[in-house]
N, C-alpha and C positions, 0 to 999 in steps of 0.2 A: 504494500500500500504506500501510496505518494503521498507526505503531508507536507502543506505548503504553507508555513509561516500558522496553524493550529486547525488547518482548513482539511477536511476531508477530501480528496479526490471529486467524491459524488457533490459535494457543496459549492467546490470552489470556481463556478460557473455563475453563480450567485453573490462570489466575495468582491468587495468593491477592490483589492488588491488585484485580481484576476480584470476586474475590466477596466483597471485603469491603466492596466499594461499593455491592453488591446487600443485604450485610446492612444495612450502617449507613443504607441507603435505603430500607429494609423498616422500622427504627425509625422514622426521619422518618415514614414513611408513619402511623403509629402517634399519632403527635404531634399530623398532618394532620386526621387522623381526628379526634380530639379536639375537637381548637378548632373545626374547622368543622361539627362537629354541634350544639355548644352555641349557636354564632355564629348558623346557622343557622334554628335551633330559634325565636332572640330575634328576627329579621329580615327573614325567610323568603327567605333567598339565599345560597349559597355561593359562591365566584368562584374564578376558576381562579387555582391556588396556584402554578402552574408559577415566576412569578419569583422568589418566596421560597422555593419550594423550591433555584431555581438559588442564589443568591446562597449559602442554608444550605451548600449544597453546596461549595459555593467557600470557603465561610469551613472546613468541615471538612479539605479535601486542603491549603489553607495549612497547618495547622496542623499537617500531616503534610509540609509541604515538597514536598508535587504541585500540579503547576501545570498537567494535561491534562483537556483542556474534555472532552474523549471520557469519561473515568474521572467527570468532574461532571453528564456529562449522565446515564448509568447511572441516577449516586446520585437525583439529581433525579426521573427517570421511575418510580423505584419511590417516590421521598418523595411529590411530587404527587398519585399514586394514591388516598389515604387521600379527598382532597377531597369527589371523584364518588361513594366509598363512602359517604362520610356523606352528601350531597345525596341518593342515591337514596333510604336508608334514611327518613332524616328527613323527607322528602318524602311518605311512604307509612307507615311502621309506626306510628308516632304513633295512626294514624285508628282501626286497631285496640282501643287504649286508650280514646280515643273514645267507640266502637261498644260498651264495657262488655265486651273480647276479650282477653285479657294472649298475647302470644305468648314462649315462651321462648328461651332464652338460645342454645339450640343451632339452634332452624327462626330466630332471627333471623340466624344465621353462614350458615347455608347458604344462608339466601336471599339475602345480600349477597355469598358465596361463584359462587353461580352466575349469579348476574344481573350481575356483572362482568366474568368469565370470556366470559360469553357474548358480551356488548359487545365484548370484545377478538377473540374469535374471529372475531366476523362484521364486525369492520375489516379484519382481514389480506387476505380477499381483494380489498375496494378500494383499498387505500393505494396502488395506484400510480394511480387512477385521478383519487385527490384531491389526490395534493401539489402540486398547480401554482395550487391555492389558496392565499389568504395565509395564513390561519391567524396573526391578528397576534398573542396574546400567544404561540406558538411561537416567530415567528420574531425578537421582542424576547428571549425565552429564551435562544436563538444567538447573540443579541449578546453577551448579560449573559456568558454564559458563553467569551464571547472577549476579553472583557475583561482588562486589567490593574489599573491604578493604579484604575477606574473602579470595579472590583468592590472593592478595601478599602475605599474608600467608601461603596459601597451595603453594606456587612458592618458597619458600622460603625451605619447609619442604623435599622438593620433592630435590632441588638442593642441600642441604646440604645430605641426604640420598643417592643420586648418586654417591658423593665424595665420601662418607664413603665405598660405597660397590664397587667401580672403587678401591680404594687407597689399601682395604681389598684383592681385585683379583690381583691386582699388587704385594704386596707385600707375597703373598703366589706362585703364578704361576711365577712372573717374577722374582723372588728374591730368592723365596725357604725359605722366613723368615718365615712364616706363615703355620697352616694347621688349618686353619680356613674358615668357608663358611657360610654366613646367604641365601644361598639361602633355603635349608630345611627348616629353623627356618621361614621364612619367606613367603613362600610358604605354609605353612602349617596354617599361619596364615591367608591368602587369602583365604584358603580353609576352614577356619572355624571347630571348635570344631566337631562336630559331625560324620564329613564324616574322618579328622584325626584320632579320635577314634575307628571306623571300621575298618578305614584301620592298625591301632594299632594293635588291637585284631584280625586281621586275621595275622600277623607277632608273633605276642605273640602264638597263634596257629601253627604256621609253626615251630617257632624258639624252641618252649618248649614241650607244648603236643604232638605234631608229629616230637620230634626232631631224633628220630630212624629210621623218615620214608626215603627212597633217595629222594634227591633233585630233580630231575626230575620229576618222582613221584606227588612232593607237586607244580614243576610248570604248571605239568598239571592240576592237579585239580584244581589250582588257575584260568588258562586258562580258564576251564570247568566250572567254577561257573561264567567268564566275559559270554561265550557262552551262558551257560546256562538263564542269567539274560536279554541277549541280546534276545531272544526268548520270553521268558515270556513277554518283551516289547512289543514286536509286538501286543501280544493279548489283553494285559493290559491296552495300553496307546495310539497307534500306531494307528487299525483300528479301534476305537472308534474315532479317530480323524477324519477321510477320509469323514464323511457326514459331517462333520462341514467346511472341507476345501473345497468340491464340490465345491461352489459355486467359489469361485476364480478360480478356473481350468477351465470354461468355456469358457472364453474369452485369446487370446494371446500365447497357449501354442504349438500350431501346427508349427508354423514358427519356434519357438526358438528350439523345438525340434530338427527339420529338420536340420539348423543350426548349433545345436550343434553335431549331426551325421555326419554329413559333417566333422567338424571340428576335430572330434577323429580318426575318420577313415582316415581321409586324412594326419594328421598330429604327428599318435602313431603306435606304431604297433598292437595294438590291432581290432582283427577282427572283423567284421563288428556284429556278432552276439554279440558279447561282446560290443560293443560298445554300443547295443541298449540297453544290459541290464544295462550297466554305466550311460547310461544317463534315463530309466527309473528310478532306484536306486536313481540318484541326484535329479528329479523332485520331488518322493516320499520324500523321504529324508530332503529336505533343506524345503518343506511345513513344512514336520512336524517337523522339528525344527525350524523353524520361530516361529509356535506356542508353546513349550514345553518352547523354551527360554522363550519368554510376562511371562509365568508363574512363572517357577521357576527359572528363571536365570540360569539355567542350560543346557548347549546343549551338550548332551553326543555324540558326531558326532563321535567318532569309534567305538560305540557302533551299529548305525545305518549303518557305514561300515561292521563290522559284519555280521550283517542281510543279507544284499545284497551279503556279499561273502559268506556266508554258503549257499544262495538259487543256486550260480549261480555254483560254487563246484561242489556238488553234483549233477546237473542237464546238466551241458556244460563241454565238456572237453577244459581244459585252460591250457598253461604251469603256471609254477608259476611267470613270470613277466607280462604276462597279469593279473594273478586275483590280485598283488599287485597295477598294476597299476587303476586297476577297485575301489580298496579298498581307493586310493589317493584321486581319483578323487569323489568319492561318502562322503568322508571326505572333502573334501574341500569345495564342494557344500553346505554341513547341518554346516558347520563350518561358514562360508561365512554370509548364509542366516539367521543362529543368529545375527551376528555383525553384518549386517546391519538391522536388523529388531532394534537394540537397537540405530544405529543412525539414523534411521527415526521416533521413538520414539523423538529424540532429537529435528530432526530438525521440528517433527508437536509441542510441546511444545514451541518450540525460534520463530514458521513462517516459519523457512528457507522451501523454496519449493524442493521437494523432489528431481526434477531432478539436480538441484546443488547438492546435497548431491551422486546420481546417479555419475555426473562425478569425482565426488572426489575420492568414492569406485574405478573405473575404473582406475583411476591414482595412485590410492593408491595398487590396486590389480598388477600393469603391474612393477613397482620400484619392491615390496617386491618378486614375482617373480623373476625377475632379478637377485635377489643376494642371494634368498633360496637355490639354487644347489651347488653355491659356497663354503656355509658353510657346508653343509649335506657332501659334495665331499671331504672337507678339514677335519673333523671332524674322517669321514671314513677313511682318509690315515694315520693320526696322532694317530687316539686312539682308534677308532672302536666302534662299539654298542654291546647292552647286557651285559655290563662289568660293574665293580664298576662306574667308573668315568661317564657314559653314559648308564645306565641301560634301558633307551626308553622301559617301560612295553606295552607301547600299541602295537609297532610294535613289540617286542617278542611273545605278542599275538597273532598278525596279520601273522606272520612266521609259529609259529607252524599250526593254521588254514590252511595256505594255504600246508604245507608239508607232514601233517597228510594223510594217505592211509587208513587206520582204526583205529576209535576211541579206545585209550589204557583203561584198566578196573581205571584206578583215574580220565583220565578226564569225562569221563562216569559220575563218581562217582557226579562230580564236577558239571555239566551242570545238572544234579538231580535237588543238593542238592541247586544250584542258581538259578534254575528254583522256585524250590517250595519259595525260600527265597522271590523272587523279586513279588511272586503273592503274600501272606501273608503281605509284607512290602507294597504293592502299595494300599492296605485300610488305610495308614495312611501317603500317600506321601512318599515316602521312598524306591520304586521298584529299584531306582539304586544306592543302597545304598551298595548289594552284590558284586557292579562293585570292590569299592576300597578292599574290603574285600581281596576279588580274587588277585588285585594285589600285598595287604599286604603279603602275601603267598610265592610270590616269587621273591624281589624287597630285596635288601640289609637290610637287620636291623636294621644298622644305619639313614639310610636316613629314614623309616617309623619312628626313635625313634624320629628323626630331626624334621617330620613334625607333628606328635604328641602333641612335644611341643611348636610349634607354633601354634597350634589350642586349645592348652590350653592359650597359651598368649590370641589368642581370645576372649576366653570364658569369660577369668578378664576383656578384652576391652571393650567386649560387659557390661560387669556389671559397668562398669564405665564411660559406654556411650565417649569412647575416640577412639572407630571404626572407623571412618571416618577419621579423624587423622592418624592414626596409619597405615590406609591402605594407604596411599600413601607415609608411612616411608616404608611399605614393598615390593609396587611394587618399589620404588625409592631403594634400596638396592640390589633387583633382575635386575634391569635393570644395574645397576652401576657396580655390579659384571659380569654380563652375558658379559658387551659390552666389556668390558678391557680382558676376557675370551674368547671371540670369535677373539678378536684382537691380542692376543696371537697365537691360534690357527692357523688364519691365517696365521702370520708372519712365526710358525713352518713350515707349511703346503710350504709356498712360499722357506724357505732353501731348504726342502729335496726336491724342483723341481731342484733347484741347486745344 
């Protein structure tokens, strides 16, 4: 039996301790959301907040004089939430703006609204299928959060690195003193040595060996190697997965189904045909990223959007703000259904019972929705996407994809030459390795030179075993930057209404 501060198990759904960790983890989630859309947007990657959400959490119940990992894993599971709502978002609506489309403020809530939801829904009936996966940054979560003397330290690393990278976006955005950014440098160090070096050497190939060729040209075929990589998935990793997920798919999926068609059709403009294939797409989708995350810690969720809008393209005719929204929503599901696969990870390692952790996603999904449009909306009037400041690779990919009438002779080229890469690279783990390559190609130079060598800093971490450290000075520098950056943005965004 679990007691949590004199609470029964069966009570403590009732205890104002229990729901005011679901609130104050609904704010976080709020926070989450923020910085990892902005961070995002500069980068084209969001990474799973799960440790700095633990650590926030820990440093909050100190401060209340709790010291129970159950009550911090709660706060957590609804703060982390925010992350996969901005990745999905960000990842897809953008393209819209794009395509010359403005969607507003209320179909971008619902669409991050149900495309979460759904994600979450069609994990429940795997989780028991998947925790015996490692799920690593879950199960470093579990530690942080059993920590003692270990966690005021990492509270301490994490709040002096928020200053630094808050005081750093202030004094560059609000001042103009500055043209400085650790988010690249930082980001890249998140992202690890190996996948920055790819993404290196396909900018090193854009920028010098093809630097004769047009720039269009090298963004298509950057495009066409994502394409093309996303394809070779399917056969490589994808339906090799589907016997092994069977068995979870027997029980519970017919209702949620039904449910969730109800829900898009009633609530998007998206027709009915369309709707079924968004919500087959997210069922398919968010299984199999539940299980690709356990593994690799990796959940390449608009990679798997992809999929679903090249089948659905070519086969249905859709204008282009139904298949962007088809593409949000099937992202948010496989984005969704990783992050919580890695806090149920946590909460089977601490005891916490799953359905606690259940309500927190929920609360943490319904906040980070709420205030996702806001930023996306304000981001678009002020600076716009595709550009230096805001280059979103994955929704320029997702744009082209959806605009394309026939494939041009580079991306052609391109969806080849990522096809053949991603089946040769996946006998040695490594099939989505051609994804960053692709983006190196046609993503600023700067910013691939940025994350480069942040992933060399890595590489000296990792040799010096000062990793774990180090990663929460860098998500604590990207959060600190991103929030004082989003808060700017906003406040531009609130003049020019006036």
């Amino acid at each position: 039996m679990i007691i949590l501060d004199g609470y029964d198990k069966r009570f403590v759904k009732k205890s104002f301790q229990f729901w005011l960790c679901i609130i104050l983890g609904a704010i976080l989630s709020i926070l989450v959301t923020a910085y990892s859309a902005y961070a995002g947007l500069k980068i084209g990657g969001v990474y799973w907040p799960i440790l700095a959400t633990s650590v926030t959490s820990l440093a909050i119940l100190k401060i209340s004089g709790k010291k129970d990992a159950n009550l911090a894993n709660i706060m957590q599971t609804a703060g982390n939430t925010g992350g996969m709502v901005a990745a999905g978002i960000i990842f897809t609506i953008p393209a819209a703006w794009m395509l010359g489309i403005e969607f507003t403020y209320i179909q971008i809530t619902l669409i991050a609204l149900i495309g979460s939801l759904l994600g979450l829904l069609f994990s429940l009936p795997l989780r028991k299928n998947l925790l015996h996966l490692p799920y690593p940054d879950g199960t470093a979560a579990a530690v942080v959060l059993q920590s003692s003397q270990e966690s005021t330290d990492k509270i301490k690393i994490l709040l002096y690195s928020l200053l630094t990278g808050g005081v750093v976006a202030y004094l560059r955005d609000g001042m103009l003193l500055l043209r400085l950014s650790f988010i690249g440098l930082a980001g890249g160090f998140l992202i690890g040595g190996l996948f920055t070096g790819v993404w290196f050497f396909g900018a090193m190939v854009s920028y010098f060996v093809l630097s004769g060729v047009d720039r269009i040209a090298l963004t298509n075929a950057g495009i066409g190697i994502i394409i093309g990589t996303a394809l070779a998935y399917i056969f490589t990793d994808v339906l090799p997965l589907l016997k092994t997920l069977a068995k979870g798919w027997r029980r519970g999926y017919l209702g949620l189904i039904f449910v969730a068609i109800v829900l898009i059709a009633s609530f998007t403009h998206v027709s009915l045909v369309i709707t079924v294939f968004a919500i087959g797409g997210a069922f398919l989708m968010a299984s199999v990223a539940g299980f690709v995350t356990g593994q690799l810690n990796i959940d390449p969720m608009e990679i798997f959007a992809i999929i679903v809008l090249l089948a659905v393209k070519f086969l249905l005719p859709a204008d282009f703000s139904q298949l962007v929204t088809l593409a949000a929503i099937v992202t948010l599901a496989a984005g969704t259904a990783g992050d919580v696969m890695q806090d149920y990870k946590t909460g089977s390692l601490l005891n916490t019972p799953y359905q606690w952790q259940t309500v927190a996603q929920i609360a943490g999904s319904l906040t980070a929705s709420l205030v996702i449009g806001l930023i996306i909306i304000a981001i678009a009037k002020t600076s716009g996407f595709g550009n230096a400041q805001f280059p979103a690779p994955q929704a320029t990919a997702i744009a082209a994809i959806v605009k394309t009438q026939t494939v041009p002779p580079s991306m052609l080229i391109g969806i080849v030459l990522g096809g053949l890469a991603a089946v040769g690279l996946s006998f040695f783990k490594l099939g989505l390795a051609p994804i960053v390559f692709g983006i190196g190609m046609y993503v600023p130079f700067s910013l691939s030179l940025s994350l480069f060598l942040g992933g060399a800093i890595r590489l000296w971490s990792d040799y010096k075993k000062r990793t774990e450290t180090n990663r929460l000075i860098a998500a604590g520098l990207i959060a600190g930057e991103s929030l004082v950056g989003v808060l700017l943005t906003l406040i531009s965004f609130v003049k020019n209404l006036l």
